[in-house]
C-alpha positions in Angstrom: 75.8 111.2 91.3 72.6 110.0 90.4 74.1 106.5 89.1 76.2 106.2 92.1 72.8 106.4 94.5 71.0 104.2 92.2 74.1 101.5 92.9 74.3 102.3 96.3 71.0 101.9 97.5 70.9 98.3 95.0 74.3 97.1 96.8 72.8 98.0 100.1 69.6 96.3 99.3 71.3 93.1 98.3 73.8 93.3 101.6 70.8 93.1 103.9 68.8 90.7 102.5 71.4 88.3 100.8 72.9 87.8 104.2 70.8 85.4 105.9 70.5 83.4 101.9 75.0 83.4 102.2 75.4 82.3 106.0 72.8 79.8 105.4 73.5 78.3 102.0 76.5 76.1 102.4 74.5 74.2 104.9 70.9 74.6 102.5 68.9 75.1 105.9 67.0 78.2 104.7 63.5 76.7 103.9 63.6 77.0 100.4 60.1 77.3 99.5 60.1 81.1 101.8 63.2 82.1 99.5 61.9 81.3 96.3 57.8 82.5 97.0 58.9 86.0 95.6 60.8 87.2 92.5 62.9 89.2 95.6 64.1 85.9 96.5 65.3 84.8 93.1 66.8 88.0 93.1 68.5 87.7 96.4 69.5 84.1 95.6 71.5 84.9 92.1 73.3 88.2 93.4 74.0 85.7 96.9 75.9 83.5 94.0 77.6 86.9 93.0 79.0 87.6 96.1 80.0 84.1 96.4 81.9 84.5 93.1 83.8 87.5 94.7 84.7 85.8 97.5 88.4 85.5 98.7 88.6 82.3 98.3 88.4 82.1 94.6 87.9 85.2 92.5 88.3 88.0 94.7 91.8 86.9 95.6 92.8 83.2 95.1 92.0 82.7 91.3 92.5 86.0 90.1 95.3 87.6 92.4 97.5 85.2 94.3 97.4 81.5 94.0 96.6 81.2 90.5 99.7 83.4 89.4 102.1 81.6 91.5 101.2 78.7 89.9 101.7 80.3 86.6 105.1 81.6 88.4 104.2 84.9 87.4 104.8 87.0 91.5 108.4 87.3 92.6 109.0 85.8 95.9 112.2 86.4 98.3 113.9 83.4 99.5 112.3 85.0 103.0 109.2 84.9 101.9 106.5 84.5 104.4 103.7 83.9 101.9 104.1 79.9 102.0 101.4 78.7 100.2 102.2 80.9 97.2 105.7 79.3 97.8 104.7 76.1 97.7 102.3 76.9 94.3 105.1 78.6 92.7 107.3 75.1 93.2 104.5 72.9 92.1 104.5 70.9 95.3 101.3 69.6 96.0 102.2 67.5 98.9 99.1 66.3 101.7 98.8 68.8 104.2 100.8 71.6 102.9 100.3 74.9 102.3 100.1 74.7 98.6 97.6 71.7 98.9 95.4 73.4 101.8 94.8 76.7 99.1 93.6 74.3 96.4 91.3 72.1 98.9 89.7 76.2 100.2 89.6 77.0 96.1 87.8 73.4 95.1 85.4 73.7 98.2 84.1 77.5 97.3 83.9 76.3 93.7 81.3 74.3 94.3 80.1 75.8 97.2 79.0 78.7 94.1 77.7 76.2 91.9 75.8 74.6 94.4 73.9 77.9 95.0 73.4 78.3 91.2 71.7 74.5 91.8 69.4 75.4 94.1 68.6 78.6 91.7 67.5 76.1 88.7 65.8 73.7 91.0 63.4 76.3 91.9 63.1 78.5 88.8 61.4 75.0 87.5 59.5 74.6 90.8 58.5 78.3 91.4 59.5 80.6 88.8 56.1 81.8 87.6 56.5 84.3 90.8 58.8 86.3 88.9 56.1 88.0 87.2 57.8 89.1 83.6 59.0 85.9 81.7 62.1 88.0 80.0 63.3 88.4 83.7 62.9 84.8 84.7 64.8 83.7 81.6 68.0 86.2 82.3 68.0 85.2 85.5 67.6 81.2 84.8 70.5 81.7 82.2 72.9 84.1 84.4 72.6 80.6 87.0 73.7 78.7 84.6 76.0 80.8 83.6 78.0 81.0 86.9 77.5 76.8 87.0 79.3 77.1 83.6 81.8 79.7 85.2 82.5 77.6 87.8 82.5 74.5 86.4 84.7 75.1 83.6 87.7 76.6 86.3 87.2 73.5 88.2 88.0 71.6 84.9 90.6 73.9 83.9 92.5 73.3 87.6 92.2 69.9 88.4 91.0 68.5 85.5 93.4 66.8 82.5 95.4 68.6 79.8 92.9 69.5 76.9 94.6 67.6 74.4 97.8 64.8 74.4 96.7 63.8 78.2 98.1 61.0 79.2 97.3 60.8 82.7 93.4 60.7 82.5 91.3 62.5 85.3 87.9 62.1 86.0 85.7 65.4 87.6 82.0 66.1 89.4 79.8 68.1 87.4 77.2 69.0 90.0 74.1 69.8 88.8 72.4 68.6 92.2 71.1 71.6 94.6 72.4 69.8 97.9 75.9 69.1 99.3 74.9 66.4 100.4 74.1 64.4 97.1 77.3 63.2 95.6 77.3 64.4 92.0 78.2 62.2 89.2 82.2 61.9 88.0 82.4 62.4 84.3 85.3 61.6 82.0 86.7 64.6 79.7 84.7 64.4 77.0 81.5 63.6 79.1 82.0 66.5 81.8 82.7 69.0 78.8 79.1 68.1 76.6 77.8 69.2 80.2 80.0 71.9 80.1 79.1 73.6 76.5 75.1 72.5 77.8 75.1 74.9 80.1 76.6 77.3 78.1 74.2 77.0 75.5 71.2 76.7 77.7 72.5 80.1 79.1 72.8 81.9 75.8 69.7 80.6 74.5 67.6 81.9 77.7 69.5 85.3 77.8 69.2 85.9 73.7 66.7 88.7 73.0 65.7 88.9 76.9 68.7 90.1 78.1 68.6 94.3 78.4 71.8 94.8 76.2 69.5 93.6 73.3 67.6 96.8 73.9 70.7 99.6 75.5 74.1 99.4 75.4 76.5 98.6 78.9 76.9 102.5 79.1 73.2 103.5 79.1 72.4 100.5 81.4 74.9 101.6 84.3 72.2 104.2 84.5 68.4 104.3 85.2 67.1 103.7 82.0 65.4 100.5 83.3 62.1 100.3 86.1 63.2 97.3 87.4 67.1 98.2 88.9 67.9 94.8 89.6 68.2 94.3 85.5 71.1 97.0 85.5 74.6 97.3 85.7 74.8 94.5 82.9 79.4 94.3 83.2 78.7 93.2 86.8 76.3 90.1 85.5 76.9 87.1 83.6 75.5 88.6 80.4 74.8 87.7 77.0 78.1 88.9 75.8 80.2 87.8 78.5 78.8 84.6 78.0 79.5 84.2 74.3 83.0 85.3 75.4 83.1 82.4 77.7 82.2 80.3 74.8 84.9 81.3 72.8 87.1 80.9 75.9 85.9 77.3 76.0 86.7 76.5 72.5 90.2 77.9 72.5 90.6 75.6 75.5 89.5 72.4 73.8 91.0 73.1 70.5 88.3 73.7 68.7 90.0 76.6 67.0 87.5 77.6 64.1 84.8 77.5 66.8 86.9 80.0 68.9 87.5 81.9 66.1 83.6 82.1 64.8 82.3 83.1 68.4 84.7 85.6 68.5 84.4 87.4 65.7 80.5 87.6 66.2 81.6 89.9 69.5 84.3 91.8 67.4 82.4 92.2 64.2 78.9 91.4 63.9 76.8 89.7 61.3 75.4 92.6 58.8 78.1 95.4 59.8 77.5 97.5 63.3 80.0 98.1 66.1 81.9 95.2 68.3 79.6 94.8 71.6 82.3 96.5 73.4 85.8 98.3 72.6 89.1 97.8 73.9 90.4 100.5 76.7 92.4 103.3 75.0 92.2 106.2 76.3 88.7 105.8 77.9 90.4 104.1 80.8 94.5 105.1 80.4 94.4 108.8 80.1 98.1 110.0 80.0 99.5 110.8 83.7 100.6 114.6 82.3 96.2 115.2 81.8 96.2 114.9 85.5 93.5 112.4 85.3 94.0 109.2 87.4 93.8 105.9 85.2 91.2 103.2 85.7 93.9 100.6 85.7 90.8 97.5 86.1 90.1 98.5 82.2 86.6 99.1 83.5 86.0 100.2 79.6 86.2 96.7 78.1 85.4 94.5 80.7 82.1 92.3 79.4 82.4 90.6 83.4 83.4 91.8 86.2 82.7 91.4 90.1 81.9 94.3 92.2 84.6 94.3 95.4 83.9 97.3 97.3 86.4 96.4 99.7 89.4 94.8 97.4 91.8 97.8 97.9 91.3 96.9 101.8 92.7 93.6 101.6 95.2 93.5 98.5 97.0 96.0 100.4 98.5 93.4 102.6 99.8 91.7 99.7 100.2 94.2 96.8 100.9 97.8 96.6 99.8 99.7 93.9 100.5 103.5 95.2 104.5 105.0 94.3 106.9 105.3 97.0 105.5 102.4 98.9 107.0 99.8 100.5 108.0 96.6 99.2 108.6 93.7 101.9 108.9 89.8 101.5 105.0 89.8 102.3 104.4 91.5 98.8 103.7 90.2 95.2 105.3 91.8 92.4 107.9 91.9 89.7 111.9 92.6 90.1 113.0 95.2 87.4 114.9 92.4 85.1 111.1 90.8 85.4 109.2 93.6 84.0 111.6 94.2 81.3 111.2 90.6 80.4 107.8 90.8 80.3 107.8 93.8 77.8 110.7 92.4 76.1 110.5 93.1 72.3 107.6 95.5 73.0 107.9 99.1 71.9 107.1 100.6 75.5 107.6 103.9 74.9 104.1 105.0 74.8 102.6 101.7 75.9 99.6 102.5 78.1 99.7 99.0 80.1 103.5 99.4 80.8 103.1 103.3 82.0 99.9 103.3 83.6 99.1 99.2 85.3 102.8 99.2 87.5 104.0 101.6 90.6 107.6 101.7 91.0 108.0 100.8 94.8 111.0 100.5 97.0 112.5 97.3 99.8 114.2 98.9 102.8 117.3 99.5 100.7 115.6 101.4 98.2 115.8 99.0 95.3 113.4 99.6 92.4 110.6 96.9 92.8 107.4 97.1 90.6 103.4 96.8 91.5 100.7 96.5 89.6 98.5 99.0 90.1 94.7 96.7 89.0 93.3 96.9 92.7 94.6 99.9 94.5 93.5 103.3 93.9 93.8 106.7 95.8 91.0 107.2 98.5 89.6 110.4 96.7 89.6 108.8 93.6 86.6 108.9 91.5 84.2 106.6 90.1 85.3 103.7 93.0 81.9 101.6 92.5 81.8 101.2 89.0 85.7 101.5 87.5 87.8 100.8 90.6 86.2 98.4 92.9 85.9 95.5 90.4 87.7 92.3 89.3 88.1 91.6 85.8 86.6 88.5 84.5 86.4 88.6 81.0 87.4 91.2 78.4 87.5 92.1 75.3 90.8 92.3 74.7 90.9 88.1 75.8 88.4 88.3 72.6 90.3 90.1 70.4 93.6 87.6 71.6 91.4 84.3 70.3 90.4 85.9 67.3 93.7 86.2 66.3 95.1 83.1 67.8 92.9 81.3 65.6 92.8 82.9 62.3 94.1 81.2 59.5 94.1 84.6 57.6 97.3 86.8 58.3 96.0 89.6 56.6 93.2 89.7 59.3 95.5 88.4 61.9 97.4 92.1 61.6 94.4 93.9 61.4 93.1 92.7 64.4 96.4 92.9 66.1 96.8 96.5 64.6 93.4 97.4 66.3 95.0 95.5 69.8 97.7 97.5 69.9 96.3 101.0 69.0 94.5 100.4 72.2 97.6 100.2 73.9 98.7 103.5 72.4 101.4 101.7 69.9 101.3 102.6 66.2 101.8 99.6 63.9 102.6 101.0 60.3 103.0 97.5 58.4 102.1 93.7 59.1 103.8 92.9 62.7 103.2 89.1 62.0 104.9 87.7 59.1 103.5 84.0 59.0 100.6 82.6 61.1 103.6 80.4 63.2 105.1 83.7 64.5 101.3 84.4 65.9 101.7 81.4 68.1 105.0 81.9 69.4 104.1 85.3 70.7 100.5 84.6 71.8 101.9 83.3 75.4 103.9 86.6 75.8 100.7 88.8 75.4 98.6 86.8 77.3 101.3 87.4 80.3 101.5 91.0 79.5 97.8 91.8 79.9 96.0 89.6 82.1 98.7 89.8 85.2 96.7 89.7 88.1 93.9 88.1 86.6 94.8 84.9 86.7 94.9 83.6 83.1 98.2 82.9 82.6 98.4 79.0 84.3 95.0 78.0 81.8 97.0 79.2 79.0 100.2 77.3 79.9 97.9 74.6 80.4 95.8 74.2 77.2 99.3 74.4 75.2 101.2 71.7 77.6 103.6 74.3 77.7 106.7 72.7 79.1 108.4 76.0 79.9 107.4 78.9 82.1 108.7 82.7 81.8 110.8 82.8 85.4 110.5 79.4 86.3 113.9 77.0 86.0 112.8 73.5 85.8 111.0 72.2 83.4 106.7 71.3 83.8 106.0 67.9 83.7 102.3 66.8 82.8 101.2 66.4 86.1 101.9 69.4 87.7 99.2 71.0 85.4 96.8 68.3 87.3 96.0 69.9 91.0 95.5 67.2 93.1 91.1 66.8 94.5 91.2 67.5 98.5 91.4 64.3 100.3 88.1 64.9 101.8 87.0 64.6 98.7 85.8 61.2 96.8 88.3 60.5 94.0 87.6 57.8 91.5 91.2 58.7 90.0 93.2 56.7 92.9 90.4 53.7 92.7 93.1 51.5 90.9 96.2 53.2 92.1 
């Protein structure tokens, strides 16, 4: 009870006085010099970018839930349908003044919109941040803004920009690292916009390093009042130092640069001089079996390193997925036909798998045929713990960690410990080496990422960074430039200069 007061009255602080900072900030007409005269300003400025973050537009719905899986053709959709844009996303059409292109032009546009209030958060830390009074605080919160820059940035390069690797069709991006919309930031090539990229990364772990609270308690003493200043808790809701050496490693495995991956990885799984991984995958912390009578914490609140607090997601992924039994399923809904979700398990032993039993609610059309839910963003209205295990979006885990560890080993023997240690959390006993030869990791490291990030929109960057030219569920084959979403036509495009 006590934690739950202690978030309530910091989410109810931050409501009230982040308000003015989010209906004001696309525009930058707040006088910034009031703002940033306090260390409450910073304060209301980075959880502002937060809430930004969890905005419909990208990761509370758009990048995590709906359009990025429907471009990975992950959601089954009726031939009546009436979710068109996800229509158009799942076909790849792109077209000027569609649906599909309208969601990416609202996606693009809040991107920025976030990093642009991460800008004005660096401008001013320089300016003004010896009014934060303690200079560990004023470094986490100078790294957490360049950390959601990173974030940002890195999504924006991951959606619009070229393929990683083989591109032939060349692409050149913004990298804003100007605090006002209206100063045109600078397009960068690949290779240019990513050294910006991995500076911003660095910058942030080399201001959060030793400042950061986790160096001192662990995520589960710090969703708790151990701290005397509250707005340092609650560490899995915050850029942190270990979510972003996680993004790090994400980065890597993007660009190829597979013994890197593999390096920063293993620091989060296994740390230099022996000690505990920062974090451990969900087993039965989260998945308690449905016969204890416990309900499941299907957001795998346990081993998320990032995620956003959504007090209201259950309120509007309602509309579009059900997660309770018996419900309804209607050509408004997002979820998987039964020969889907056995393909998705396929070659899985599922019968004790914790993810198959526990993440997807059998649910029912008009005619009573089977239909399946996941179950990430709904829970029952009496359910406990809603702030800090239910009411979240996953951004990164630690079972994504654990995936590029063994993606990028060039050890089998560790490759099937590791993936030994995966699957134990998912409640399946592995008695002898699964993997046989480093290839056979490669052809099956699609499948899992399918498996366990549905909903959480990873499965289109992993397509991507591979050029697959197949996708699970989708007919025809991917073609280079459908990896490559087209920039808004509002927006300046040095790409169709010479076209």
């Amino acid at each position: 009870m006590k934690k739950a007061i202690l978030l309530l009255a910091i989410i109810a602080t931050c409501n009230v006085a982040c308000r003015d900072w989010l209906d004001v900030a696309p525009e930058m007409q707040q006088k910034e010099s009031d703002l940033f005269g306090s260390y409450r300003g910073f304060r209301d400025a980075l959880t502002g970018c937060y809430m930004s973050m969890a905005d419909r537009a990208i990761y509370g719905e758009r990048l995590t839930i709906t359009n990025i899986e429907s471009l990975a053709n992950l959601w089954y959709l009726p031939d009546n349908s009436t979710r068109e844009e996800d229509g158009y996303l799942t076909r790849h059409d792109y077209q000027k003044d569609a649906p599909g292109a309208r969601a990416l032009a609202v996606i693009y546009g809040k991107l920025f919109n976030t990093i642009a209030q991460a800008n004005v958060i660096l401008k001013n830390i320089r300016l003004t941040g010896d009014v934060i009074p303690d200079p560990a605080t004023r470094a986490v919160i100078e790294g957490e803004a360049y950390a959601i820059r990173a974030y940002c940035q890195f999504d924006a390069l991951r959606l619009f920009g070229q393929l990683p690797r083989g591109a032939t069709r060349i692409v050149e991006l913004p990298y804003s690292e100007t605090a006002s919309l209206d100063d045109m930031p600078a397009y960068y090539g690949f290779d240019a916009y990513v050294t910006r990229l991995k500076s911003d990364v660095e910058k942030a772990l080399a201001l959060l390093e030793e400042n950061d609270p986790l160096f001192q308690y662990s995520f589960g003493q710090l969703n708790g009042p151990v701290l005397d200043d509250t707005y340092l808790l609650f560490r899995q809701s915050r850029l942190n130092y270990y979510a972003v050496k996680a993004l790090q490693a994400r980065l890597y495995l993007y660009l190829g640069e597979r013994e890197n991956a593999h390096a920063v990885a293993m620091e989060l799984i296994a740390p230099a001089g022996g000690g505990d991984p920062v974090s451990r995958m969900s087993g039965l912390d989260d998945l308690t079996p449905a016969s204890s009578g416990v309900d499941p914490f299907p957001a795998l609140p346990s081993e998320c390193l990032f995620y956003l607090s959504k007090y209201n997601v259950k309120d509007y992924t309602t509309a579009y997925l059900i997660g309770g039994e018996g419900s309804l399923f209607n050509n408004t809904r997002l979820g998987l036909t039964p020969l889907m979700r056995a393909e998705l398990y396929a070659g899985q032993d599922v019968s004790a798998h914790n993810r198959y039993h526990n993440l997807w609610a059998e649910v029912y059309t008009a005619a009573s045929a089977p239909h399946y839910a996941t179950k990430k963003y709904w829970y029952k209205d009496d359910a406990s713990s809603l702030m800090l295990k239910r009411q979240i979006i996953p951004m990164l885990r630690v079972s994504e960690v654990y995936l590029i560890a063994i993606e990028t080993s060039t050890d089998l023997d560790e490759v099937n410990a590791l993936y030994k240690e995966y699957m134990t959390a998912h409640n399946v006993m592995l008695t002898t080496g699964y993997f046989t030869s480093l290839a056979a990791v490669q052809a099956e490291i699609l499948a899992e990422y399918r498996r366990e990030f549905f909903a959480e929109g990873q499965m289109f960057y992993a397509y991507k960074r591979v050029g697959a030219a197949n996708m699970l569920w989708r007919a025809a084959a991917v073609e280079e430039g459908e990896y490559v979403l087209p920039l808004p036509e509002t927006e300046f495009n040095p790409n169709t200069l010479n076209q």
